[in-house]
N, C-alpha and C positions, 0 to 999 in steps of 0.2 A: 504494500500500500504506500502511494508517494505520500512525502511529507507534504505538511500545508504550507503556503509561505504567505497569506492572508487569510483574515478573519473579517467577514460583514458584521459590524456593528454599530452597537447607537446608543445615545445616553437617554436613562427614562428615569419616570415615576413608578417605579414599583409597588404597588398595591399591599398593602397587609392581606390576611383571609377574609375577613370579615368583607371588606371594598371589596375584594376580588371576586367575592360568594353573589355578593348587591349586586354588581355589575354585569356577573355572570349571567344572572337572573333576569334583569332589563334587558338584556342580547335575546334570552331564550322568550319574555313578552314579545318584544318589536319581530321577531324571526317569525310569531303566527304571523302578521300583518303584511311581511315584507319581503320573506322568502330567504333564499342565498344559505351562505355557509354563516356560521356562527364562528369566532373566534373560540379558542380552547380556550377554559375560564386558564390553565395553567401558565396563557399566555396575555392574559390581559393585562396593557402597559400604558401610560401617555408618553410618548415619545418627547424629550427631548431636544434632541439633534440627532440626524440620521449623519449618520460617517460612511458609510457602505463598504467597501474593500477598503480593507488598510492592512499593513505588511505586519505579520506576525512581531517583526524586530519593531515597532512602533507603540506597541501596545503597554509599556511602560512607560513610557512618555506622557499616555494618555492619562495611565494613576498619578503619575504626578502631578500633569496640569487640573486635575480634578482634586485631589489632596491640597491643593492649595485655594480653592473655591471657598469663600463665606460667603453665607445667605444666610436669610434665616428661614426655621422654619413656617409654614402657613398651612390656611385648610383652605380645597376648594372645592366649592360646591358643585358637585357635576346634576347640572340641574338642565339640561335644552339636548333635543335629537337633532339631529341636521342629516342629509342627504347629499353626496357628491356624485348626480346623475353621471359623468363622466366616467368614474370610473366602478359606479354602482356600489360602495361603501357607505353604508349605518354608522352613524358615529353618535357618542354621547358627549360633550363638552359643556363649560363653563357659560351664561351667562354674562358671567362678569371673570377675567383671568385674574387672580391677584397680583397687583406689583410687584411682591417677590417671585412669585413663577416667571414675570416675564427679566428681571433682573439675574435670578438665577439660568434662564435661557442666554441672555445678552455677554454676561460673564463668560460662560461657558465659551460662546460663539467667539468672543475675542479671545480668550487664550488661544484656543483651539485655530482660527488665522494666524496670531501669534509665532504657533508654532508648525506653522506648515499644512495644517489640515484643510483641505476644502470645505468650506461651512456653503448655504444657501443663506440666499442675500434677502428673501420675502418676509415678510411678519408673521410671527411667529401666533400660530392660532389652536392653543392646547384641545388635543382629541385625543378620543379612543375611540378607536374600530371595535365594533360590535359584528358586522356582518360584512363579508364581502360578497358580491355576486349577487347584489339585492335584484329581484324584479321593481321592487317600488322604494319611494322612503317611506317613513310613515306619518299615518294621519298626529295633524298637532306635534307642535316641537317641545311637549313638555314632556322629561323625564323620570319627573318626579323628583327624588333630591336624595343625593349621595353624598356626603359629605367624608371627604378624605382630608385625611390631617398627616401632607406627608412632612417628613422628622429627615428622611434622606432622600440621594438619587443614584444611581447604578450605573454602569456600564455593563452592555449587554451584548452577548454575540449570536445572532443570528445561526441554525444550523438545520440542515434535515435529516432528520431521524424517521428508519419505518415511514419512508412518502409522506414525512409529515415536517412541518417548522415545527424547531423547538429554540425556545429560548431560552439560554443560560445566564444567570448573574457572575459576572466574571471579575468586580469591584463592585465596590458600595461607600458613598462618604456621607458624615452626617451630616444635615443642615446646621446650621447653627454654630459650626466650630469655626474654632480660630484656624488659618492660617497656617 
């Protein structure tokens, strides 16, 4: 078997159980309505920053520039459904993002330039995929309300496992620390 010499990955919001069981559970309501595949509750995240290939020899670089991140912690309320006809994705997001989500994003995006990585230059618009390969969105954009109180953020590598993605936590740093 060849060795690897990249890993697809991305920085997220990692969900505790509890969020992740909620969330699960909203995908499998909206999924009567709307069809498609449901995400794997094992895989439900809000992405971050997508990195996509980056070279196995880079991936400590990336703990570093994340190890030196202060933010603080916050809660958000995943409270609105939305539909991205184009590419037929259910998603659940925020209403309103919090200032530190989008400062913890902003942060993130400028070390990550900093130091060589390709970031996307668009506004950053916190979602979670619930459904890919929707026939429809769903009626009314309310989700009711999940409130997540995330405390950290993760680095995570994309893989397929058994024809299927699997996502691995491959770091984790806490909110709220120094430096």
């Amino acid at each position: 078997m060849p060795q690897e010499t990249a890993a697809r990955l991305f920085f997220a919001l990692w969900p505790g159980d509890k969020v992740r069981a909620a969330l699960a559970q909203l995908a499998r309501s909206v999924h009567r309505q709307c069809g498609g595949r449901m995400m794997l509750e094992r895989n439900i995240h809000l992405t971050l920053l997508f990195l996509g290939d980056v070279s196995i020899e880079r991936i400590a670089d990336l703990h570093a520039l994340a190890a030196a991140v202060a933010a603080p912690p916050f809660d958000l309320a995943v409270d609105t459904l939305n539909y991205w006809r184009h590419n037929r994705i259910v998603w659940a997001g925020a209403a309103e993002c919090p200032a530190a989500l989008s400062k913890l994003v902003a942060d993130l995006a400028q070390r990550l330039r900093t130091a060589g990585f390709p970031c996307e230059e668009r506004e950053y618009l916190p979602h979670i995929t619930l459904l890919r390969n929707a026939r429809r969105g769903p009626a009314g954009g309310a989700a009711g309300r999940v409130l997540w109180s995330a405390g950290d953020f993760v680095l995570v590598q994309s893989l397929r496992r058994d024809g299927a993605t699997a996502y691995d936590v491959i770091g984790r740093w806490p909110l709220g620390a120094a430096p």
